[in-house]
PDB file of N, CA, C and O in Angstrom:
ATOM      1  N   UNK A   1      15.959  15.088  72.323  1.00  0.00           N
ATOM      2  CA  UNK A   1      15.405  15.949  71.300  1.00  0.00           C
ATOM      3  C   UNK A   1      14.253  15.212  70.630  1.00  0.00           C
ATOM      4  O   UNK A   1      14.379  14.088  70.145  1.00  0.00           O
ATOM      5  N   UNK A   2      13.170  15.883  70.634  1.00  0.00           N
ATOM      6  CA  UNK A   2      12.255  15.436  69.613  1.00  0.00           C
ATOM      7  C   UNK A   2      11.897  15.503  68.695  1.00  0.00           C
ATOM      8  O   UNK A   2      12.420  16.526  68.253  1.00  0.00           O
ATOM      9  N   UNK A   3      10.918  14.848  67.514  1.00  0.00           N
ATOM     10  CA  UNK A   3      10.804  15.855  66.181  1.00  0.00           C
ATOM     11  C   UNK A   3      10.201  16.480  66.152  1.00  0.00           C
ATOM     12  O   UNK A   3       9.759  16.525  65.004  1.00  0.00           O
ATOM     13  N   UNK A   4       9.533  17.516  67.059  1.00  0.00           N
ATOM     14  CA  UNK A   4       9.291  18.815  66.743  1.00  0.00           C
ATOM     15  C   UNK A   4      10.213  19.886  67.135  1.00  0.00           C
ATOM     16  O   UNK A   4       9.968  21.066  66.884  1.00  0.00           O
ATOM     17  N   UNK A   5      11.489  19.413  67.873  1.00  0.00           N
ATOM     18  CA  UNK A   5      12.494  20.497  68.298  1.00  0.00           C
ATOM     19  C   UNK A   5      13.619  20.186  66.849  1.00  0.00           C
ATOM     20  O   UNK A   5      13.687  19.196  66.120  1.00  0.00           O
ATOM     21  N   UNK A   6      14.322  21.338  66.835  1.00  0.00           N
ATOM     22  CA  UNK A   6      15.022  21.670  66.103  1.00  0.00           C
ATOM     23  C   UNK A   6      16.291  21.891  66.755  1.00  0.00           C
ATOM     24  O   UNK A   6      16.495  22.506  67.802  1.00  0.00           O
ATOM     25  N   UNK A   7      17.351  21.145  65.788  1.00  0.00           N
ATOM     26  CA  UNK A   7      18.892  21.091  67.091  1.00  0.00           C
ATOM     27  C   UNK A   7      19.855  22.248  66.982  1.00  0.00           C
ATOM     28  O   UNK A   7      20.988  22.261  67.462  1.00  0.00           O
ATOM     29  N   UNK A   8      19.285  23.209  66.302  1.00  0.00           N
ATOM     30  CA  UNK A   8      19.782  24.843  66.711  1.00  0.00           C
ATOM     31  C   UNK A   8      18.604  25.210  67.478  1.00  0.00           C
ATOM     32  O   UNK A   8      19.073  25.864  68.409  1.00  0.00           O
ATOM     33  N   UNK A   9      17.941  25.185  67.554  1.00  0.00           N
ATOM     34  CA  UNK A   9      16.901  25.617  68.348  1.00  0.00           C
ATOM     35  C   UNK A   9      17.400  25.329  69.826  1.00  0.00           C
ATOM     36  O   UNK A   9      17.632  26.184  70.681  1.00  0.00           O
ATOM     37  N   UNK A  10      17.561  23.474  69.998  1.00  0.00           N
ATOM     38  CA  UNK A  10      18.149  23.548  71.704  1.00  0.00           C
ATOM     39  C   UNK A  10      19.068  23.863  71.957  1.00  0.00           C
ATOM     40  O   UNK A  10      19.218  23.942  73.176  1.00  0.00           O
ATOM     41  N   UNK A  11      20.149  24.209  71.208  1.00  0.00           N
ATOM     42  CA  UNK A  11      21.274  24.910  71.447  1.00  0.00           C
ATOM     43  C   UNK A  11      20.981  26.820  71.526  1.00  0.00           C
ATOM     44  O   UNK A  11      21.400  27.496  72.466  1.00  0.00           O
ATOM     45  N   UNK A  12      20.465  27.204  70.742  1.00  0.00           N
ATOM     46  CA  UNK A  12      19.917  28.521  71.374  1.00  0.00           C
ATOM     47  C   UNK A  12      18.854  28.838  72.266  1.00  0.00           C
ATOM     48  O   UNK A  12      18.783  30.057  72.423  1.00  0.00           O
ATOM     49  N   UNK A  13      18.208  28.356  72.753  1.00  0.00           N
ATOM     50  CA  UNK A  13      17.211  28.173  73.592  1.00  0.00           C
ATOM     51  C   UNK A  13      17.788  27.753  75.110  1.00  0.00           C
ATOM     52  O   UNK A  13      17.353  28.182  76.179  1.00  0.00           O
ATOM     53  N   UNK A  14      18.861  26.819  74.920  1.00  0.00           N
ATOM     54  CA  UNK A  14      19.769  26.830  76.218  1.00  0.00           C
ATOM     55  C   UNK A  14      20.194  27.931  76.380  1.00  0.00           C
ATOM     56  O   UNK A  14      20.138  28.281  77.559  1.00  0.00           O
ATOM     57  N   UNK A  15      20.774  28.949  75.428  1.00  0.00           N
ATOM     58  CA  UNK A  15      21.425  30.613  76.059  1.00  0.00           C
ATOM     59  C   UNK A  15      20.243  31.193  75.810  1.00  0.00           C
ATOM     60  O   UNK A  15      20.626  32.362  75.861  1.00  0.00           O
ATOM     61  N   UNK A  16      19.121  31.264  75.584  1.00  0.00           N
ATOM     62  CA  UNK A  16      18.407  32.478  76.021  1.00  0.00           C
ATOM     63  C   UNK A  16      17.997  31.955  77.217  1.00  0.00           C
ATOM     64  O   UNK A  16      18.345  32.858  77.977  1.00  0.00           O
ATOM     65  N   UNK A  17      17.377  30.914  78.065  1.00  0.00           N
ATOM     66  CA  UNK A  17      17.419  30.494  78.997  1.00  0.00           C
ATOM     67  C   UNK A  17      18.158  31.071  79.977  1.00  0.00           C
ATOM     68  O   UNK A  17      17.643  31.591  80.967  1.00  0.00           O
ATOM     69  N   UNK A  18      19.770  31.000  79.704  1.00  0.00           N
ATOM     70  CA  UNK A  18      21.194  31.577  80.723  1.00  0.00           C
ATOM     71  C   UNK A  18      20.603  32.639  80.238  1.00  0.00           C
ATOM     72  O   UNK A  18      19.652  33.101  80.868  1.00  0.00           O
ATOM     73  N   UNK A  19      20.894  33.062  79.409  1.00  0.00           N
ATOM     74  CA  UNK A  19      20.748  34.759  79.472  1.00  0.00           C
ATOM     75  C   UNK A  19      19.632  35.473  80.412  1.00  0.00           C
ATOM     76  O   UNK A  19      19.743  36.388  81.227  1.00  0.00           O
ATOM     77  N   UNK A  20      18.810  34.909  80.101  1.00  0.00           N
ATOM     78  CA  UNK A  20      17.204  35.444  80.950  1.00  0.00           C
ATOM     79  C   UNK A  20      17.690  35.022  82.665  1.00  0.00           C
ATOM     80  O   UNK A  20      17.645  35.904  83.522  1.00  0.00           O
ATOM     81  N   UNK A  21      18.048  33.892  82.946  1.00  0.00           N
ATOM     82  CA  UNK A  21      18.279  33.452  84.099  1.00  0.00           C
ATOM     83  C   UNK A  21      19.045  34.358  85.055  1.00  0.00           C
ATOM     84  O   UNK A  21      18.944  34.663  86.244  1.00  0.00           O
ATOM     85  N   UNK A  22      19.986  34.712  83.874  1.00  0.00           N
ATOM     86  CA  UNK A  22      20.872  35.786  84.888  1.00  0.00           C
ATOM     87  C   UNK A  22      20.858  36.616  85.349  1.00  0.00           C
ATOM     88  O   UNK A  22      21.264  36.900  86.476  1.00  0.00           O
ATOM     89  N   UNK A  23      20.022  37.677  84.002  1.00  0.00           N
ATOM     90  CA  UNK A  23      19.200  38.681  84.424  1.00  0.00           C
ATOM     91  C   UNK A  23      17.803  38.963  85.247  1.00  0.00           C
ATOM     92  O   UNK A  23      17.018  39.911  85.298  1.00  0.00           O
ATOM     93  N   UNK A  24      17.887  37.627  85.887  1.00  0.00           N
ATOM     94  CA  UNK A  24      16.618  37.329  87.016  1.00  0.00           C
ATOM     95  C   UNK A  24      15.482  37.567  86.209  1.00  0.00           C
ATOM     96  O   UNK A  24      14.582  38.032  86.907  1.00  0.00           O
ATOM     97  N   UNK A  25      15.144  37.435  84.987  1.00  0.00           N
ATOM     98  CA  UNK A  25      13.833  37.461  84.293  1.00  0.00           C
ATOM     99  C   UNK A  25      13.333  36.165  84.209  1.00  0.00           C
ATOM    100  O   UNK A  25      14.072  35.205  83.992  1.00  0.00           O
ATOM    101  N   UNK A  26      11.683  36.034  84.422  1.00  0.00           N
ATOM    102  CA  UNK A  26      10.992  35.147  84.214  1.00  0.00           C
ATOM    103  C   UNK A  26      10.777  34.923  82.851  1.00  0.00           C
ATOM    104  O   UNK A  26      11.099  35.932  82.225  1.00  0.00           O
ATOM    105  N   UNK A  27      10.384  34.061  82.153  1.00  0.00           N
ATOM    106  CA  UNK A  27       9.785  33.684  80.887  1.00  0.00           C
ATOM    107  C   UNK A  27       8.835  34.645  80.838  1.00  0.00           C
ATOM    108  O   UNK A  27       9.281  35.574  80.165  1.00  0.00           O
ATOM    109  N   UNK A  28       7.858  34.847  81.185  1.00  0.00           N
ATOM    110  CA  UNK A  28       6.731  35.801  81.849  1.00  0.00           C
ATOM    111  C   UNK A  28       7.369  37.553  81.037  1.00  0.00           C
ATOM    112  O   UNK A  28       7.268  38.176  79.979  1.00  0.00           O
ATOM    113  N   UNK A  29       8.059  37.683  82.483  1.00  0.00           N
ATOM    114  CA  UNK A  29       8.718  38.985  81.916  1.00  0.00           C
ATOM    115  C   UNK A  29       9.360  39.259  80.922  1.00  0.00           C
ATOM    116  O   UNK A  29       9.168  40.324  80.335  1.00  0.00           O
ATOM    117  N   UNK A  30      10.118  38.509  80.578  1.00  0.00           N
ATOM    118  CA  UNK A  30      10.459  38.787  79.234  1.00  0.00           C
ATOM    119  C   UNK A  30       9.717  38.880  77.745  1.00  0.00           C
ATOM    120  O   UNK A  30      10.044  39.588  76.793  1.00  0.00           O
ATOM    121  N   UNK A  31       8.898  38.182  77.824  1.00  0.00           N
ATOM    122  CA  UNK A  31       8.055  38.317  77.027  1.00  0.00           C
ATOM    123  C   UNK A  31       7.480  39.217  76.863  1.00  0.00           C
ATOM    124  O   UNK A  31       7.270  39.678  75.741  1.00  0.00           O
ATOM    125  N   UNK A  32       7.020  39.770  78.046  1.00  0.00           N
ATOM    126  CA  UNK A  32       6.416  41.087  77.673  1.00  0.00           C
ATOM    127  C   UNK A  32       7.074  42.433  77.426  1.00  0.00           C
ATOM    128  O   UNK A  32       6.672  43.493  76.947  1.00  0.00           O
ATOM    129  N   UNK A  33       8.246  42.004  77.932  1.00  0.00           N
ATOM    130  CA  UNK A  33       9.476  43.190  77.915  1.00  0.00           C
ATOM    131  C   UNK A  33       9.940  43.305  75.903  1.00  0.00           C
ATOM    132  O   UNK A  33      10.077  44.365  75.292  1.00  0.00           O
ATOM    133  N   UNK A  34      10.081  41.897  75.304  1.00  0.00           N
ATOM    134  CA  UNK A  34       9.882  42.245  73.932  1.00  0.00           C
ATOM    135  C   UNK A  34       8.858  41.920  73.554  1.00  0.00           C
ATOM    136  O   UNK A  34       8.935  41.271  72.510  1.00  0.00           O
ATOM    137  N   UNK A  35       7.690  42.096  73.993  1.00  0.00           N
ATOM    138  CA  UNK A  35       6.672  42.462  72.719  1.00  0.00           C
ATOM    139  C   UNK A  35       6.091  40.923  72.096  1.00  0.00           C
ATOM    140  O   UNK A  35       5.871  40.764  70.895  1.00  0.00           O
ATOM    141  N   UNK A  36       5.857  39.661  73.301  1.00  0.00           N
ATOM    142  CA  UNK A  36       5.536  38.457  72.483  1.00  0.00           C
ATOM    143  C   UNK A  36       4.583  37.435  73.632  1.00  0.00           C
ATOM    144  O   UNK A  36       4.694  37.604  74.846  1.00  0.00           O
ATOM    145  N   UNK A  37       4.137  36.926  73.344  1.00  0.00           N
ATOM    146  CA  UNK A  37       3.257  36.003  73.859  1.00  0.00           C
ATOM    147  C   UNK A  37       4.301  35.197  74.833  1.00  0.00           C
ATOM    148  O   UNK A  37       5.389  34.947  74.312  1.00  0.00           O
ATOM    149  N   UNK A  38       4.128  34.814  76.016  1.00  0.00           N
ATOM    150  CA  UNK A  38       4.776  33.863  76.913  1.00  0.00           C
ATOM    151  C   UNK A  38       4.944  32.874  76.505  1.00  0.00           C
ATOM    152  O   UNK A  38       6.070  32.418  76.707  1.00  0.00           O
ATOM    153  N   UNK A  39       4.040  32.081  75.791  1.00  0.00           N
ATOM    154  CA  UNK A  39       4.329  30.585  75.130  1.00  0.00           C
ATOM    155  C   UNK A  39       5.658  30.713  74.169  1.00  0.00           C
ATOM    156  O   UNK A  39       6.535  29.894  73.896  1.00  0.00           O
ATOM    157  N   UNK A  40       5.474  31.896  73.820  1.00  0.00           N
ATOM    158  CA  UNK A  40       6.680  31.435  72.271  1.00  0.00           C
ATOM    159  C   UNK A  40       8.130  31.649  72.926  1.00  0.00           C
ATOM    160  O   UNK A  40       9.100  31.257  72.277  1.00  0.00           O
ATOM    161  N   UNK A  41       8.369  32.364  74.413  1.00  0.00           N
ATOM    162  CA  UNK A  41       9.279  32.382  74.962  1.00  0.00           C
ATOM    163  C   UNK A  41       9.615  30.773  75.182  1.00  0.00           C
ATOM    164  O   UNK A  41      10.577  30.205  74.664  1.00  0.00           O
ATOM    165  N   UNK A  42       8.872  30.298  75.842  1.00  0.00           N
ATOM    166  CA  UNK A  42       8.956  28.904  76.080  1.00  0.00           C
ATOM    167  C   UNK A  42       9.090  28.110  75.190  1.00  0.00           C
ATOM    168  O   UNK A  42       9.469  27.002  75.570  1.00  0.00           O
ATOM    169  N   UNK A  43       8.895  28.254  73.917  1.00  0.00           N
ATOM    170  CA  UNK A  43       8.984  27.434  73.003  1.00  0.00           C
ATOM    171  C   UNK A  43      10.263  27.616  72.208  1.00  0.00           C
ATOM    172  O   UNK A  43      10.727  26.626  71.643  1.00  0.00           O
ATOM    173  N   UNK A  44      10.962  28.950  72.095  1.00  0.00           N
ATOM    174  CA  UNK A  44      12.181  29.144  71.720  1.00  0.00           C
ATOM    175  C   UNK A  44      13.011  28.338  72.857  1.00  0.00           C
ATOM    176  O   UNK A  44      13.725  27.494  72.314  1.00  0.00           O
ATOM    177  N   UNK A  45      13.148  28.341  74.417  1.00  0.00           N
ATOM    178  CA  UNK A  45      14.170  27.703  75.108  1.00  0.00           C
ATOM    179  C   UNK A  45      14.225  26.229  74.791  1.00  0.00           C
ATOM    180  O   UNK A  45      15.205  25.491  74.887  1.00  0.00           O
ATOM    181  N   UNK A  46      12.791  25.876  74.329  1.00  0.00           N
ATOM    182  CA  UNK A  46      12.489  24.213  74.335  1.00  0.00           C
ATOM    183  C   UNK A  46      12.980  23.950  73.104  1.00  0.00           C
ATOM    184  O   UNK A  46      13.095  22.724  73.085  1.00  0.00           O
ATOM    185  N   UNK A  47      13.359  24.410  72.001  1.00  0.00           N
ATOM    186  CA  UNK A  47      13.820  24.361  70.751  1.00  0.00           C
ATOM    187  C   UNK A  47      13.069  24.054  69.742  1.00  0.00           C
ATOM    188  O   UNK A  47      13.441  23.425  68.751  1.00  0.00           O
ATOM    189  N   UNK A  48      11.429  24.699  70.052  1.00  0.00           N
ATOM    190  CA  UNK A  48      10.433  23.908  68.846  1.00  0.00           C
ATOM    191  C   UNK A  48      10.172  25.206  68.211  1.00  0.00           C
ATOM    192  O   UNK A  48       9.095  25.237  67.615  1.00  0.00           O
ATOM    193  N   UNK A  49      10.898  26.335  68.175  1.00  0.00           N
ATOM    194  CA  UNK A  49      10.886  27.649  67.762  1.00  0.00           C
ATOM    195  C   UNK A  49      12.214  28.460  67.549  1.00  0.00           C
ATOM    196  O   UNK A  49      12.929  28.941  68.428  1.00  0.00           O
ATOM    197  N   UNK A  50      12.388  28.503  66.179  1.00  0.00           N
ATOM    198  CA  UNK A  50      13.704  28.716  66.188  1.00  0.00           C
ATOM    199  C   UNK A  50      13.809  31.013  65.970  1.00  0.00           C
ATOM    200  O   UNK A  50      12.882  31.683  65.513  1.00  0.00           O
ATOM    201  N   UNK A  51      14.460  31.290  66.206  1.00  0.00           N
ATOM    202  CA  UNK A  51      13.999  33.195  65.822  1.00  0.00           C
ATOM    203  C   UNK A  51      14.523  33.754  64.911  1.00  0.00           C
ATOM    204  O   UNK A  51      15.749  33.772  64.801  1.00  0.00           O
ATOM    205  N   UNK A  52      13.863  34.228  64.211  1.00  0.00           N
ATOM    206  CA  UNK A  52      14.402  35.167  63.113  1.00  0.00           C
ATOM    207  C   UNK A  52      14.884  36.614  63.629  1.00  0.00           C
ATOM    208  O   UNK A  52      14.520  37.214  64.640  1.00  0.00           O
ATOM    209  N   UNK A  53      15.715  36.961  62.742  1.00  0.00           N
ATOM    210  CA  UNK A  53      16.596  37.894  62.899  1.00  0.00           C
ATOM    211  C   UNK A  53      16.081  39.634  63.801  1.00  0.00           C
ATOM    212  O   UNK A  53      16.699  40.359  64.581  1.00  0.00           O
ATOM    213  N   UNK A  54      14.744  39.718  63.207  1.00  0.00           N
ATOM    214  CA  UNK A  54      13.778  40.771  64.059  1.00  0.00           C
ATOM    215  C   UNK A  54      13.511  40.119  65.929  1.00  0.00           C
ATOM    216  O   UNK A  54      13.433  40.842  66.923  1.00  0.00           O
ATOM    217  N   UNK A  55      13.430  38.702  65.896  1.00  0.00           N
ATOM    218  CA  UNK A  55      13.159  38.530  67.116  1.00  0.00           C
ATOM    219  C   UNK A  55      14.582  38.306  67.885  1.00  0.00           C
ATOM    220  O   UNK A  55      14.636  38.360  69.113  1.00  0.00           O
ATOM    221  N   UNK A  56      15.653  38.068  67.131  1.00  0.00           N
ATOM    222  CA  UNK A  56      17.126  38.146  68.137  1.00  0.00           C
ATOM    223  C   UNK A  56      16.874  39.541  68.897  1.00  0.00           C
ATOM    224  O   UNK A  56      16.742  39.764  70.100  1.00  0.00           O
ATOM    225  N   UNK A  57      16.846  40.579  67.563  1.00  0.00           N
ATOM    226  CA  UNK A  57      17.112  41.942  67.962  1.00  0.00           C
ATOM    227  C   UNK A  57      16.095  42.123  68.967  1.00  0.00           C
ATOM    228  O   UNK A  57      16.419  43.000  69.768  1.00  0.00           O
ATOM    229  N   UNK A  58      14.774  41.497  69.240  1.00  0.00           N
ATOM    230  CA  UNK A  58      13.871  42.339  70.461  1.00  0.00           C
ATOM    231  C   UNK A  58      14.037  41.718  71.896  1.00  0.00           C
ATOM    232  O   UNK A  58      13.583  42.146  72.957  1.00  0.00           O
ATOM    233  N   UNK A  59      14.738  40.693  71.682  1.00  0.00           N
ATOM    234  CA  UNK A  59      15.560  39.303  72.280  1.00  0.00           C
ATOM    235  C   UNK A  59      16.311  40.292  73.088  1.00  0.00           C
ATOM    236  O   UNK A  59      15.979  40.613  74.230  1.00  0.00           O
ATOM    237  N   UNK A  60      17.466  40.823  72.372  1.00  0.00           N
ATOM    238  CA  UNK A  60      18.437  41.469  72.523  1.00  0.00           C
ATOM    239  C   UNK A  60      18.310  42.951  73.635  1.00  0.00           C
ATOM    240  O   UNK A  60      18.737  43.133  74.775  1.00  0.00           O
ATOM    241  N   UNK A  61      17.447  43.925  72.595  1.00  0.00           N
ATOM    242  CA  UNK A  61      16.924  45.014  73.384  1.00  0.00           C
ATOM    243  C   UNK A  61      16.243  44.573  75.002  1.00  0.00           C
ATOM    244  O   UNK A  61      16.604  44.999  76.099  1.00  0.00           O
ATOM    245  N   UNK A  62      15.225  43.648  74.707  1.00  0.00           N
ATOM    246  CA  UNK A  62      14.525  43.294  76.125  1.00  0.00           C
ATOM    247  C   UNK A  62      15.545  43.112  77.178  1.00  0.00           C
ATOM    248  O   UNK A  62      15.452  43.759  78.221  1.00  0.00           O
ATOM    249  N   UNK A  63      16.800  42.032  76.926  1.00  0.00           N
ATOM    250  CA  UNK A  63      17.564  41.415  77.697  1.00  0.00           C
ATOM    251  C   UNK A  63      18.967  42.371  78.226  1.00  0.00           C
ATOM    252  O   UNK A  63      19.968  42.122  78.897  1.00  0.00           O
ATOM    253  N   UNK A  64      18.448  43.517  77.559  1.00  0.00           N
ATOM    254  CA  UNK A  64      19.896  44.385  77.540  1.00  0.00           C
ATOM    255  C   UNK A  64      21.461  43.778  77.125  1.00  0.00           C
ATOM    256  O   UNK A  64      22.451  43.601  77.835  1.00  0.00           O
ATOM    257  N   UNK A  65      21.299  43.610  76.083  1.00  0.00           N
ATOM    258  CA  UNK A  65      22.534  43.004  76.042  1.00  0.00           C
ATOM    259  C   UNK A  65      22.847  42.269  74.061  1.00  0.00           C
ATOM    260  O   UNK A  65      22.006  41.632  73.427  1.00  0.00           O
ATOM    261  N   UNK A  66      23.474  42.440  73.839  1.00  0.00           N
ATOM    262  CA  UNK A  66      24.352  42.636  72.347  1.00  0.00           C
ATOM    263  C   UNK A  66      23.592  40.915  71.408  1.00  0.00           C
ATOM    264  O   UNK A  66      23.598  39.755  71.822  1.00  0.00           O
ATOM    265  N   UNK A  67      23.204  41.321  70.487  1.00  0.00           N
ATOM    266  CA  UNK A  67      22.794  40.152  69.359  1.00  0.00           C
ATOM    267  C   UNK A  67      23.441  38.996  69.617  1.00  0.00           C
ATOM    268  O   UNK A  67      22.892  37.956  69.981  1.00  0.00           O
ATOM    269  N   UNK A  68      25.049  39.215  69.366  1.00  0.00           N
ATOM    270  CA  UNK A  68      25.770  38.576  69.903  1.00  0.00           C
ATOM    271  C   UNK A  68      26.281  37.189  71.014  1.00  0.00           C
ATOM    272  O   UNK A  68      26.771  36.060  70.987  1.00  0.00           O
ATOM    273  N   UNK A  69      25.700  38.340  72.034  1.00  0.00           N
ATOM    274  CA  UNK A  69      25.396  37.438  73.385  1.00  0.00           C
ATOM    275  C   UNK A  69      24.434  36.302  73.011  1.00  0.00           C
ATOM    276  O   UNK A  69      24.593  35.188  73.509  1.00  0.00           O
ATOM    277  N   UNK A  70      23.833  36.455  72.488  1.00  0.00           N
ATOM    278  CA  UNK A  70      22.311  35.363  72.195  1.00  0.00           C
ATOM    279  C   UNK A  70      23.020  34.088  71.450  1.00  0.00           C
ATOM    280  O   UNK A  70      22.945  32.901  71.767  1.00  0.00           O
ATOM    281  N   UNK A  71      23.972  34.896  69.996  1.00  0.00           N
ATOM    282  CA  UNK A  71      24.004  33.201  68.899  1.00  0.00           C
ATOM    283  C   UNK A  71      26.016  33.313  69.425  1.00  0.00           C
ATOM    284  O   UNK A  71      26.783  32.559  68.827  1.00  0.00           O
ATOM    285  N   UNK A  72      26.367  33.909  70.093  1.00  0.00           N
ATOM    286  CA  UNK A  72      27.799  33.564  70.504  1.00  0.00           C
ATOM    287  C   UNK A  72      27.906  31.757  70.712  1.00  0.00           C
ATOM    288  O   UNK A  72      28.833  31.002  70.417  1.00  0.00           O
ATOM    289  N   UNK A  73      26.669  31.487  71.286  1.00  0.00           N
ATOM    290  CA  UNK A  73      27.200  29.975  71.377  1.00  0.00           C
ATOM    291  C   UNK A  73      27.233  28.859  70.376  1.00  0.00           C
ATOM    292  O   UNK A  73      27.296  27.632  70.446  1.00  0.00           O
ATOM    293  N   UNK A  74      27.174  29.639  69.537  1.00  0.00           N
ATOM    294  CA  UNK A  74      27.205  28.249  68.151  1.00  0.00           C
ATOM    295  C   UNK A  74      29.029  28.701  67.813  1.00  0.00           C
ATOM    296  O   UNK A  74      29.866  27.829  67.583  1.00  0.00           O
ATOM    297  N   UNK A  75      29.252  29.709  67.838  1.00  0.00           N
ATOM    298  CA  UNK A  75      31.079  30.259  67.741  1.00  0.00           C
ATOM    299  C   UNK A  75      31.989  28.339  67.958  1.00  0.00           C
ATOM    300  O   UNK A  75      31.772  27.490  68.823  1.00  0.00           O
ATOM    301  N   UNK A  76      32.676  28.316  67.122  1.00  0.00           N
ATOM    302  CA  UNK A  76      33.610  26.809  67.797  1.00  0.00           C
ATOM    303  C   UNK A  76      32.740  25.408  67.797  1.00  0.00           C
ATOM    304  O   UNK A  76      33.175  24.332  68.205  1.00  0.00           O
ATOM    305  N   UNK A  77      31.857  25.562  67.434  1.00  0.00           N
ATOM    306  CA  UNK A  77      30.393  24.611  67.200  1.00  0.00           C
ATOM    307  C   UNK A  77      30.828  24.158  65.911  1.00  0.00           C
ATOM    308  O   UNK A  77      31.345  24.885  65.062  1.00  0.00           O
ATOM    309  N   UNK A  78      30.544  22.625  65.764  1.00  0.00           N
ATOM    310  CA  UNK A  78      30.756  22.107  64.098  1.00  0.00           C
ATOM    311  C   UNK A  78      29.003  22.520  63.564  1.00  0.00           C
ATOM    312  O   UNK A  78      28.005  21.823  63.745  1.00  0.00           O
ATOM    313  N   UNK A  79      29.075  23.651  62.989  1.00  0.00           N
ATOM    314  CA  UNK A  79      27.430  24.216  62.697  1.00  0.00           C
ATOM    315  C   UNK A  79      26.938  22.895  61.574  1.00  0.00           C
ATOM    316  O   UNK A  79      25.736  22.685  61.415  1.00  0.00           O
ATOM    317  N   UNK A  80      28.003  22.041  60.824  1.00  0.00           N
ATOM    318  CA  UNK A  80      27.268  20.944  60.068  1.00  0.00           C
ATOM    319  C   UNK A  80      26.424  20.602  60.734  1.00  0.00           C
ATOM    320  O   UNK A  80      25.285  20.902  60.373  1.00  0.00           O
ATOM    321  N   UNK A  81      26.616  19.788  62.058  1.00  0.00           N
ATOM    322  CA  UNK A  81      25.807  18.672  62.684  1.00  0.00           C
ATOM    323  C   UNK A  81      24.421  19.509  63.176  1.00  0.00           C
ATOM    324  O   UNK A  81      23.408  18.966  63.615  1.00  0.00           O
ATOM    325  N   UNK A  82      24.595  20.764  63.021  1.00  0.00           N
ATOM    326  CA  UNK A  82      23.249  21.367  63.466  1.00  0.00           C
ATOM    327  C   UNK A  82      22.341  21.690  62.238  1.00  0.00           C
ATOM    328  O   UNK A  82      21.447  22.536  62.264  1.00  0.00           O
ATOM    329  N   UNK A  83      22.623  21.034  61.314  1.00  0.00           N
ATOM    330  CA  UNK A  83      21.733  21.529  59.822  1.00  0.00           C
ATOM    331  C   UNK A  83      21.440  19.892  59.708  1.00  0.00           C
ATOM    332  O   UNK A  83      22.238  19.009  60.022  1.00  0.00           O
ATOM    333  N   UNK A  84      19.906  19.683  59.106  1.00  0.00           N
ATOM    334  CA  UNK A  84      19.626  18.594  58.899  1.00  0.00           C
ATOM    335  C   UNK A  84      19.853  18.076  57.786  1.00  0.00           C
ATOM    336  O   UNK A  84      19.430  18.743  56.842  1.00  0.00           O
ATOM    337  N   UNK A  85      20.532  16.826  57.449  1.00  0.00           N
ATOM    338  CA  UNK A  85      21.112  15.873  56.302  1.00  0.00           C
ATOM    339  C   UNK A  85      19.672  16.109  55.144  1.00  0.00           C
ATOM    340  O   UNK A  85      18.460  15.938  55.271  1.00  0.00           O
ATOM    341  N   UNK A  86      20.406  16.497  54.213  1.00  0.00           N
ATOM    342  CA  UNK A  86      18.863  16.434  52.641  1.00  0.00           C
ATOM    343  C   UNK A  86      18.670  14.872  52.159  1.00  0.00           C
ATOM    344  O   UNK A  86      19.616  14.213  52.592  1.00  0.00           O
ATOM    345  N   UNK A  87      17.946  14.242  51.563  1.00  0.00           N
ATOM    346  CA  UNK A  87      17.650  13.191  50.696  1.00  0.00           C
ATOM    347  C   UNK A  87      18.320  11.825  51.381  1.00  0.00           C
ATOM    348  O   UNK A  87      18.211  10.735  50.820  1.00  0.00           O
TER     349      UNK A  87
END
């Protein structure tokens, strides 16, 4: 991880990755399927882009498949270690 990635970021960026993978979509296609520039696809899997709640949902619609599916993998996750320590 580097410091420009964010460690929810590589943890969601690994399942949109699976997710896209499965559904045989390119980075490419998907992007255009919701409505976004190809880079920022790539930059959400790489974790230097984390998504707000409008981009789960176009995430979601593009990929066919439930909000859910996308942040299910933080579920059973100690979410502390994924928030960065203050002061």
């Amino acid at each position: 991880m580097t410091a420009s990635t964010q460690r929810e970021g590589v943890v969601f960026g690994a399942r949109l990755r699976e997710l896209r993978e499965q559904r045989g979509e390119t980075q490419r296609s998907l992007a255009e399927a919701a409505g976004f520039p190809h880079p920022y696809i790539n930059e959400m899997e790489h974790g230097r882009k984390v998504p707000s709640l409008t981009t789960l949902i176009r995430l979601a619609v593009a990929l066919d498949c439930e909000v859910t599916d996308l942040v299910d993998v933080f579920n059973g996750r100690d979410l502390r270690k994924l928030i960065p320590k203050r002061g």
